[in-house]
VODRENFI-540487 format. One record per atom (N, C-alpha, C, O): residue in three letters; residue number from 1; x negated, y negated, z negated. Coordinates in steps of 0.1 Angstrom, whole numbers, plus 2048, in hexadecimal, padded with zeros to 3 digits. Layout:
ATOM   marmar   fiza   east   north    up
ATOM      ALA    NUM      X       Y     Z
...
//
This chain:
ATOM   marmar   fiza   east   north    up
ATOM      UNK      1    7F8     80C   800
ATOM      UNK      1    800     800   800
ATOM      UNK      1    7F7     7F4   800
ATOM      UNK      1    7ED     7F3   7F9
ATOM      UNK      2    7FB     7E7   80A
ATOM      UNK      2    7F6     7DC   807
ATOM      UNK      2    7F7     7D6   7FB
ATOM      UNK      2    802     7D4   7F4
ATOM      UNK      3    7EB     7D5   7F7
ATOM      UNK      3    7F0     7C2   7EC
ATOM      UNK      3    7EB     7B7   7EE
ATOM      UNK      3    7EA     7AF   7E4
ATOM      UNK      4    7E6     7B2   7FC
ATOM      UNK      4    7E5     7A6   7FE
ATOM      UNK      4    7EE     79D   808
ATOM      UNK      4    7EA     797   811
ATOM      UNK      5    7F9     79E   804
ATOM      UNK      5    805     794   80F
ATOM      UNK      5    811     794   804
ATOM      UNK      5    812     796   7F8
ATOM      UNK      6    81B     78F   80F
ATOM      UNK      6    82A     792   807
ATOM      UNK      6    831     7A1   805
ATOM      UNK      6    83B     7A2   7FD
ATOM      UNK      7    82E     7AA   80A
ATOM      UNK      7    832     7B6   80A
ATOM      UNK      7    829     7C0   802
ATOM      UNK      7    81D     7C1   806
ATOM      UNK      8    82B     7C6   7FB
ATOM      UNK      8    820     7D6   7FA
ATOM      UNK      8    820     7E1   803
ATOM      UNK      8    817     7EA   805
ATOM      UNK      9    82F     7DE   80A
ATOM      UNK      9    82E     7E9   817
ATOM      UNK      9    83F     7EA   818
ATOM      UNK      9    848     7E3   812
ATOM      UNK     10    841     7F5   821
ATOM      UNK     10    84F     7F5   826
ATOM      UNK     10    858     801   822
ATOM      UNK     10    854     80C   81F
ATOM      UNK     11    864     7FD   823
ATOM      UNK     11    86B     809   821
ATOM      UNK     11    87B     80C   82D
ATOM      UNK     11    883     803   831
ATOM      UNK     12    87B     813   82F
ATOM      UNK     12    888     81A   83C
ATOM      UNK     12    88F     81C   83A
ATOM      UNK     12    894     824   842
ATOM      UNK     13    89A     81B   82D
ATOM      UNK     13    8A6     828   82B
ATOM      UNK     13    8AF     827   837
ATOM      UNK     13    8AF     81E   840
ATOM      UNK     14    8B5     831   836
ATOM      UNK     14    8BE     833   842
ATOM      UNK     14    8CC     833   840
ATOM      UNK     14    8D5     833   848
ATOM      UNK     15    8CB     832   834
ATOM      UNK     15    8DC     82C   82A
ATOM      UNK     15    8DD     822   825
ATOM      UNK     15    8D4     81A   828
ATOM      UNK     16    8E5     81E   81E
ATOM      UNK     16    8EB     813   812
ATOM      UNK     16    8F0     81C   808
ATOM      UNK     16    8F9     817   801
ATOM      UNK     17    8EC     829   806
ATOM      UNK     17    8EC     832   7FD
ATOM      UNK     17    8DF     831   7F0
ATOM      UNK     17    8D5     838   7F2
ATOM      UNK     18    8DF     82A   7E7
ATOM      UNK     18    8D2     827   7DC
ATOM      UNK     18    8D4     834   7DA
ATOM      UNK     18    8CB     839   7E1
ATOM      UNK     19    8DB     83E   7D4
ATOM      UNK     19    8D8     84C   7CC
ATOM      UNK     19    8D7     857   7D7
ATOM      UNK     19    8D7     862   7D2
ATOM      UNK     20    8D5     855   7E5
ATOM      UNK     20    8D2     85E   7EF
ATOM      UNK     20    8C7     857   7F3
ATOM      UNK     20    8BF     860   7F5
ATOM      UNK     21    8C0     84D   7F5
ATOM      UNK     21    8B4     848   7F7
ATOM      UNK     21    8AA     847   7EC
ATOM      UNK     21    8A0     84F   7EB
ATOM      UNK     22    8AC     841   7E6
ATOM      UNK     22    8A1     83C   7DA
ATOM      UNK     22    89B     848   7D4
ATOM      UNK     22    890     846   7CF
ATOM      UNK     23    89E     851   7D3
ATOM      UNK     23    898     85D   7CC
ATOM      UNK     23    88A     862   7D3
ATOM      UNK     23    87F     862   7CE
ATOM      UNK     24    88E     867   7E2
ATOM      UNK     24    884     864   7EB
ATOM      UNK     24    875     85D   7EB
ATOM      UNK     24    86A     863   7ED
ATOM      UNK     25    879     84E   7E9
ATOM      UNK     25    86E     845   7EE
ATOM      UNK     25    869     842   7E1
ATOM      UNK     25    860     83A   7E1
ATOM      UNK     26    86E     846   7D5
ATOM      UNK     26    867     843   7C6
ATOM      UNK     26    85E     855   7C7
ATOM      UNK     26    852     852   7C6
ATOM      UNK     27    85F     85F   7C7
ATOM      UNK     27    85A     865   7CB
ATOM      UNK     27    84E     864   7D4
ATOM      UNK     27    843     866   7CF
ATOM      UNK     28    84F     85F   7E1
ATOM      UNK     28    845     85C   7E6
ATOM      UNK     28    83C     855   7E1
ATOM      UNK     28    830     857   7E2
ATOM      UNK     29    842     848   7D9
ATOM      UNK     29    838     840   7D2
ATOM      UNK     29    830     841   7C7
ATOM      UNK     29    826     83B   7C4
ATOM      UNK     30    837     84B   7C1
ATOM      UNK     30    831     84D   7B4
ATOM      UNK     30    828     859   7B7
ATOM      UNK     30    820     85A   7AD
ATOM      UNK     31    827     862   7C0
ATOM      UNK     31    818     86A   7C5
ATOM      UNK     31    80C     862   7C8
ATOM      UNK     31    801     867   7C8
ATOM      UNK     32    80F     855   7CB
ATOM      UNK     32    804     84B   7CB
ATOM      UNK     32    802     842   7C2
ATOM      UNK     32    7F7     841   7BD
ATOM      UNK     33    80D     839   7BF
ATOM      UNK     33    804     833   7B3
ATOM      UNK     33    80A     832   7A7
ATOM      UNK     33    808     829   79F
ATOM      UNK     34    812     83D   7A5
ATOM      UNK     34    813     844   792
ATOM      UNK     34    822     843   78F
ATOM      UNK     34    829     841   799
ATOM      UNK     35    827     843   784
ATOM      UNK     35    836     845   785
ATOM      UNK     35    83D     838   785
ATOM      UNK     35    83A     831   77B
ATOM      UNK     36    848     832   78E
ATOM      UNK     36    84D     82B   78F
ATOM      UNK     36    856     829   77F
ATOM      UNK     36    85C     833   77B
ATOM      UNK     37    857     820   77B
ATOM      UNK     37    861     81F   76E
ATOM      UNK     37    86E     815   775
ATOM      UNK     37    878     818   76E
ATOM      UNK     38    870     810   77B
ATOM      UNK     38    87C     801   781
ATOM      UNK     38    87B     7FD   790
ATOM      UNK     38    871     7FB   797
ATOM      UNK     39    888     7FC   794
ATOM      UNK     39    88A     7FB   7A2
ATOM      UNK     39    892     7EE   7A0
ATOM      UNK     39    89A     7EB   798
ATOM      UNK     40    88D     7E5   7AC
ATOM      UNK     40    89B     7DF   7AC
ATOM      UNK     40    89D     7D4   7B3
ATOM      UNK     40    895     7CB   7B3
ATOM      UNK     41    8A9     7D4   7BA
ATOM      UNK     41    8B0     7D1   7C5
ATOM      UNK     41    8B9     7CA   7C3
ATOM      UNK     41    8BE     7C7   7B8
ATOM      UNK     42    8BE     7C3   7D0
ATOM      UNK     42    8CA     7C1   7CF
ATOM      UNK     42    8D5     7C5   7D4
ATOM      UNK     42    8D8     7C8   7E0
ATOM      UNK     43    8DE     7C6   7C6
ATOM      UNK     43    8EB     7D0   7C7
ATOM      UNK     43    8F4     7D2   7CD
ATOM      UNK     43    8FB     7DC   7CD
ATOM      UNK     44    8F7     7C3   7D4
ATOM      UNK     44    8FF     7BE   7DD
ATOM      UNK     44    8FE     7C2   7EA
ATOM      UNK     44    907     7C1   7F3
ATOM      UNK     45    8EC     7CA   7EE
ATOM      UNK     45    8ED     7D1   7FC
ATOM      UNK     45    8EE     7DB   7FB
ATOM      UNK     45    8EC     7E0   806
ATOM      UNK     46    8F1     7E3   7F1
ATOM      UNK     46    8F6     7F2   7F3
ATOM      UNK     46    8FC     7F7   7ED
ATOM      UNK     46    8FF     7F1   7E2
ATOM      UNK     47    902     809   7F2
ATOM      UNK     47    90D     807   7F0
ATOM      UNK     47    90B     810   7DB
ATOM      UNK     47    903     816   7D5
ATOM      UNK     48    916     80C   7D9
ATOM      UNK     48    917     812   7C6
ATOM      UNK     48    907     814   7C5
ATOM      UNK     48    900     81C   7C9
ATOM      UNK     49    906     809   7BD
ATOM      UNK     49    8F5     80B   7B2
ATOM      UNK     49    8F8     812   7A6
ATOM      UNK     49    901     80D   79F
ATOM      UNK     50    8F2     81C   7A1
ATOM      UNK     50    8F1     81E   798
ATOM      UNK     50    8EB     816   78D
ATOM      UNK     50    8E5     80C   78F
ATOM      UNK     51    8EC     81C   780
ATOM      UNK     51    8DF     814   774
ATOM      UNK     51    8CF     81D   778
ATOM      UNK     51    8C4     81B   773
ATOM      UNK     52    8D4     825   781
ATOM      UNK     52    8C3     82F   77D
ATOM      UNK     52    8CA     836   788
ATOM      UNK     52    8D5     837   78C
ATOM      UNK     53    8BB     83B   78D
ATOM      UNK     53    8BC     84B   799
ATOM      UNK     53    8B1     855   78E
ATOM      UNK     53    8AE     852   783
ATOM      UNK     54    8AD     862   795
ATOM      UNK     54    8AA     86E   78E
ATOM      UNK     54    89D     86C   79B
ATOM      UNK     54    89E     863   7A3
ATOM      UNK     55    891     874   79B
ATOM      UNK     55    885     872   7A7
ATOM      UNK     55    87E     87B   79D
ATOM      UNK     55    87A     878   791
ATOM      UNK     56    87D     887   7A3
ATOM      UNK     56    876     88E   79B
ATOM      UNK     56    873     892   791
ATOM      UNK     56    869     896   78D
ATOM      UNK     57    881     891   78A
ATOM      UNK     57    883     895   77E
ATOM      UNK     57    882     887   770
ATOM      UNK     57    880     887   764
ATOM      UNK     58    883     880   777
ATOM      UNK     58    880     872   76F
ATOM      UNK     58    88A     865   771
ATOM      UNK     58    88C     85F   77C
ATOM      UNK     59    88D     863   768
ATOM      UNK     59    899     857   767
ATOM      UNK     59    88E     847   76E
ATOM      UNK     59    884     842   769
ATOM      UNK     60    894     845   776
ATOM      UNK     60    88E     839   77B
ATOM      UNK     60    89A     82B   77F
ATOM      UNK     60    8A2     82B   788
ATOM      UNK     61    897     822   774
ATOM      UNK     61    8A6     819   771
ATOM      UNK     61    8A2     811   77D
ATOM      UNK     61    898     80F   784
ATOM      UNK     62    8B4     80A   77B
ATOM      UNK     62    8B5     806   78D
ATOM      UNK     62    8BA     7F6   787
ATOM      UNK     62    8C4     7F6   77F
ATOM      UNK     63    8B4     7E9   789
ATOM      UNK     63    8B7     7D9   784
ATOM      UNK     63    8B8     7D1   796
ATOM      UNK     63    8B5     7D3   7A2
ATOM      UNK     64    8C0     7C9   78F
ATOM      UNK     64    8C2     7C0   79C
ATOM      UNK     64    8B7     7B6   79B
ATOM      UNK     64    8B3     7B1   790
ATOM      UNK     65    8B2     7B4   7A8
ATOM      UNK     65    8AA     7AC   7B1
ATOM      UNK     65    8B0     7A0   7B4
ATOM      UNK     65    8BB     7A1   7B9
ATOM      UNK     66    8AB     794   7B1
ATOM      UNK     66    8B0     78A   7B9
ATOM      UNK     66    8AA     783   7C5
ATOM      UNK     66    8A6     778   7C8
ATOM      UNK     67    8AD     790   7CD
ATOM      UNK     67    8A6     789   7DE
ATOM      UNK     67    8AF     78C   7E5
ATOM      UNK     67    8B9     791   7E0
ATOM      UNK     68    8AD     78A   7F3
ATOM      UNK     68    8B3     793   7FF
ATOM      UNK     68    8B2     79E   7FE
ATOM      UNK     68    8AA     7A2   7F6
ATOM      UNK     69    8BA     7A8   805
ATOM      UNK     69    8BF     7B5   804
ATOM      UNK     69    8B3     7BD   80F
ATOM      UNK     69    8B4     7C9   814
ATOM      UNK     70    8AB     7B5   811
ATOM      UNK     70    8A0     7BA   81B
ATOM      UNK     70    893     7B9   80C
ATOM      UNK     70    887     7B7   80E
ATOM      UNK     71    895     7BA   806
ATOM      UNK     71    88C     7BE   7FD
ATOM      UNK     71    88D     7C8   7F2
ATOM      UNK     71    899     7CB   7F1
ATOM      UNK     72    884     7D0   7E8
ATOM      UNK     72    885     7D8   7DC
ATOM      UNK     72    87A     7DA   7D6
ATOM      UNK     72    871     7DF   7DD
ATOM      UNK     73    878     7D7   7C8
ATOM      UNK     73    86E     7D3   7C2
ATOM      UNK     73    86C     7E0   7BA
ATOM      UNK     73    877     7E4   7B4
ATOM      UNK     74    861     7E8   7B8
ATOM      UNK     74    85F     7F4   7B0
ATOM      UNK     74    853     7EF   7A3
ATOM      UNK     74    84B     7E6   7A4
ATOM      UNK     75    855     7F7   799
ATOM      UNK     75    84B     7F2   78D
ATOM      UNK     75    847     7FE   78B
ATOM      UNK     75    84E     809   78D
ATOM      UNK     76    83A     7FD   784
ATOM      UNK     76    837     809   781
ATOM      UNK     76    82C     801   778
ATOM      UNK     76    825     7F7   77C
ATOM      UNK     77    82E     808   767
ATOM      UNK     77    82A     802   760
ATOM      UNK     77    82F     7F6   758
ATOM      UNK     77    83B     7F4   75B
ATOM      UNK     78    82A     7ED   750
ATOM      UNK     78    82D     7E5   74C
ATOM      UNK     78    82F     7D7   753
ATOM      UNK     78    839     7D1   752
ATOM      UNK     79    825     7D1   75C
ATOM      UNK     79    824     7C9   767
ATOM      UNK     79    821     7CB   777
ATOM      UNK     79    81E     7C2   77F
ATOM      UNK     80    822     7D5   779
ATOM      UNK     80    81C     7D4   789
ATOM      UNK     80    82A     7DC   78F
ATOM      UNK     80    831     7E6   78E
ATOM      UNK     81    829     7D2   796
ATOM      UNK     81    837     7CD   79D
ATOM      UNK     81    82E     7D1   7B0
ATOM      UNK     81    827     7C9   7B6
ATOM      UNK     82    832     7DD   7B4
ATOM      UNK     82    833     7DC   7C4
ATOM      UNK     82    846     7D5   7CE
ATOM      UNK     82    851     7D7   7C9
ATOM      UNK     83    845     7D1   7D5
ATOM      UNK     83    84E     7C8   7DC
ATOM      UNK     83    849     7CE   7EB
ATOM      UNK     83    83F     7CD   7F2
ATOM      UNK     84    858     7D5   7EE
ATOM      UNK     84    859     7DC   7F9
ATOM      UNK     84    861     7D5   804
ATOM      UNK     84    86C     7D3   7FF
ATOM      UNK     85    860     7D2   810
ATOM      UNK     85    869     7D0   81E
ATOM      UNK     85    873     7DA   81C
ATOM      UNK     85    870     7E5   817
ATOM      UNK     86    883     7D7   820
ATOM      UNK     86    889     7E1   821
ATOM      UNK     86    891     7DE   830
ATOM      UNK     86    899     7D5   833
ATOM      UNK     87    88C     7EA   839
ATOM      UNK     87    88F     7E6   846
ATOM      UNK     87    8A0     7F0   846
ATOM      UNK     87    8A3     7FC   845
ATOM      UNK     88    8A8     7E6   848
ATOM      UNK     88    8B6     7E7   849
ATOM      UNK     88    8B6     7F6   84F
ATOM      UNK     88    8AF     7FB   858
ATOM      UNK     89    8C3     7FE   845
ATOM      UNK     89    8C8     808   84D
ATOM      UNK     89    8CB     805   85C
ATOM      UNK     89    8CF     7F9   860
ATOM      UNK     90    8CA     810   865
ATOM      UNK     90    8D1     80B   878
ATOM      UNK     90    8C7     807   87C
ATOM      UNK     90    8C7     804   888
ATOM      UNK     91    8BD     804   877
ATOM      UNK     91    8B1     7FB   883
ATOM      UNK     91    8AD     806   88B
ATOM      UNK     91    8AE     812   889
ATOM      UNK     92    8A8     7FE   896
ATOM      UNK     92    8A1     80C   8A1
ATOM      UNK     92    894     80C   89E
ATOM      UNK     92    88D     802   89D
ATOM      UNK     93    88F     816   89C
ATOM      UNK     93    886     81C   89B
ATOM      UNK     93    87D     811   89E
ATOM      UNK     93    877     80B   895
ATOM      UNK     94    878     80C   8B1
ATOM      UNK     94    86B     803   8B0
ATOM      UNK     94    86F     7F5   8AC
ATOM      UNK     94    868     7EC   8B2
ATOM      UNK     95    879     7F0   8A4
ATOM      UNK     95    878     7E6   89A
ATOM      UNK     95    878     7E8   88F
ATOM      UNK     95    879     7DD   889
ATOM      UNK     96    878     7F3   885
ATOM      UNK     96    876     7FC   87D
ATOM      UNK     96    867     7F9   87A
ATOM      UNK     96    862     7F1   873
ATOM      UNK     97    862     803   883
ATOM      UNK     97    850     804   883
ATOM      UNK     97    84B     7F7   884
ATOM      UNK     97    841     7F6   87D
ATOM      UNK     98    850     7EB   88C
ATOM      UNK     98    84A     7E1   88C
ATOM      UNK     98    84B     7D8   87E
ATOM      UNK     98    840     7D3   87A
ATOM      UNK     99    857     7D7   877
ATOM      UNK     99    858     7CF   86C
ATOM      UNK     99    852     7D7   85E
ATOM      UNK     99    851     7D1   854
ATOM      UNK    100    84B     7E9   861
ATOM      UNK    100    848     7EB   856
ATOM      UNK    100    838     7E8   859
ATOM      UNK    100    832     7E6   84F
ATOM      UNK    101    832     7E7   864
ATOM      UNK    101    826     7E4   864
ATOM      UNK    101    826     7D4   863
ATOM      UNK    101    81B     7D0   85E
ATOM      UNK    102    82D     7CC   866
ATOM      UNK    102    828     7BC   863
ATOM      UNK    102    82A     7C1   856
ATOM      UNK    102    821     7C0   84E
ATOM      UNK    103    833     7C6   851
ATOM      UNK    103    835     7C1   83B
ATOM      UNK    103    827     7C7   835
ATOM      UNK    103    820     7C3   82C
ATOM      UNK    104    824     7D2   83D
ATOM      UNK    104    818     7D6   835
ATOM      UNK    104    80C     7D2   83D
ATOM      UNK    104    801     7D7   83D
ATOM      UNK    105    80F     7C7   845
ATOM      UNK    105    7FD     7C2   849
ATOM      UNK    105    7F4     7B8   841
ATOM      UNK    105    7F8     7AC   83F
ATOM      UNK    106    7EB     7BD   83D
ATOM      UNK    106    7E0     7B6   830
ATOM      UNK    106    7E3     7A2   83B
ATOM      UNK    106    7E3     79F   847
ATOM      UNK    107    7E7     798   82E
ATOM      UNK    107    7ED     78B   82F
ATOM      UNK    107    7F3     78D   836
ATOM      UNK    107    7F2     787   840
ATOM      UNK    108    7FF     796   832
ATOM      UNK    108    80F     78E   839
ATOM      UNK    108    811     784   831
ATOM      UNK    108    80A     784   827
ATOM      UNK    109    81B     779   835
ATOM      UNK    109    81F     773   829
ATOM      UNK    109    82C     76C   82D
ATOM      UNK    109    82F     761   829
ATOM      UNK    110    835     774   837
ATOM      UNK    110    83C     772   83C
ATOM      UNK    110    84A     77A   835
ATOM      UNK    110    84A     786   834
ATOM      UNK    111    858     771   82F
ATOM      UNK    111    85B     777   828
ATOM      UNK    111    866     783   82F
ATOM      UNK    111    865     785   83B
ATOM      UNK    112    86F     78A   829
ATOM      UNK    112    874     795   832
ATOM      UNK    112    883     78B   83C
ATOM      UNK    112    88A     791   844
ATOM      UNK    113    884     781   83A
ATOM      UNK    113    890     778   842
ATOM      UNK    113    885     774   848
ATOM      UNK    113    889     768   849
ATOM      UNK    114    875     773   84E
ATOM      UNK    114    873     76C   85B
ATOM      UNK    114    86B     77B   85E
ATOM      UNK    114    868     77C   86A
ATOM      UNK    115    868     785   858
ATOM      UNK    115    860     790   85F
ATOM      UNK    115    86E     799   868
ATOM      UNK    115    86D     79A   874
ATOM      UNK    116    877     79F   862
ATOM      UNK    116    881     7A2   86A
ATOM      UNK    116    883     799   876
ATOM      UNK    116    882     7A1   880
ATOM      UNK    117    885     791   87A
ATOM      UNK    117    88D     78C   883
ATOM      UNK    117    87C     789   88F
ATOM      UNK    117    87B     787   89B
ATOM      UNK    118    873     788   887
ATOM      UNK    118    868     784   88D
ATOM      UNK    118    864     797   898
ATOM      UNK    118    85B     799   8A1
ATOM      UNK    119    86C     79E   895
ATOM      UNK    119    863     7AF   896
ATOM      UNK    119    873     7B2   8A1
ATOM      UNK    119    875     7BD   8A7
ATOM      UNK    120    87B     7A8   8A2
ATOM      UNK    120    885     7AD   8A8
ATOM      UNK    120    895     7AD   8A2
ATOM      UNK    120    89E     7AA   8AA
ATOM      UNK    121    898     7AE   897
ATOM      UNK    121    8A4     7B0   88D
ATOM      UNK    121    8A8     7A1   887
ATOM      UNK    121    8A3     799   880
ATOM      UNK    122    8B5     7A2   890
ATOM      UNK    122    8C0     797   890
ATOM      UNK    122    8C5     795   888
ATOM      UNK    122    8C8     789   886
ATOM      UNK    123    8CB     7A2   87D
ATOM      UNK    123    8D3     79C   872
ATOM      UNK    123    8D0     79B   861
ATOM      UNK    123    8D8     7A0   859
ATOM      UNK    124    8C6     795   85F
ATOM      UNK    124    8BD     792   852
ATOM      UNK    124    8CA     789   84C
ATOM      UNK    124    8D1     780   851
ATOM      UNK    125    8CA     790   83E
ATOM      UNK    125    8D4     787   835
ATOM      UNK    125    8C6     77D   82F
ATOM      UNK    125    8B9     77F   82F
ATOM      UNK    126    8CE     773   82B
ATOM      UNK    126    8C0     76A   825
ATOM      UNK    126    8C3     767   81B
ATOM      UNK    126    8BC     760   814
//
């Protein structure tokens, strides 16, 4: 994962399903950089949030975000805060690949309402 821009890197769900997705990609994350403790989003872009999802056998609580719905913030630990792109369910595929490699290119600093629309993707809530 990057940490020098606005992004640490990207993420694709393919739903507005939090408890069919998020399990997934906390999983993947936490084989790399240790166990995720807090997710959080905003609740308003998908669909029924829970308080918490399950990822490997571990309660990982779910808080609202106050950004665009093109973002999600994971914690792991007491302060270290990764901040992920969230490329809208329905995108095609090569605006997909495009918006997760600008979020994760070392100095983006472009936020996810000018990197979407800049990679192709028309309908960024702001």
């Amino acid at each position: 994962m990057s940490r020098g821009g606005m992004f640490d890197g990207a993420w694709w769900p393919r739903t507005r399903n939090v408890q069919a997705e998020l399990p997934d990609l906390i999983t993947a994350l936490s084989a790399h950089l240790g166990r995720i403790l807090r997710v959080g989003l905003d609740t308003m872009a998908w669909n029924a949030v829970p308080d918490s999802v399950v990822a490997d056998g571990l309660v990982v609580r779910i808080g609202w975000f106050a950004a665009s719905d093109q973002t999600i913030s994971l914690t792991r630990g007491l302060q270290d805060h990764f901040l992920l792109l969230v490329v809208p369910p329905g995108t095609d595929p090569r605006t997909a690949a495009a918006a997760m490699a600008g979020a994760a290119a070392t100095g983006n600093h472009r936020s996810a309402a000018e990197l979407l629309p800049a990679v192709g993707w028309t309908n960024v809530a702001v």
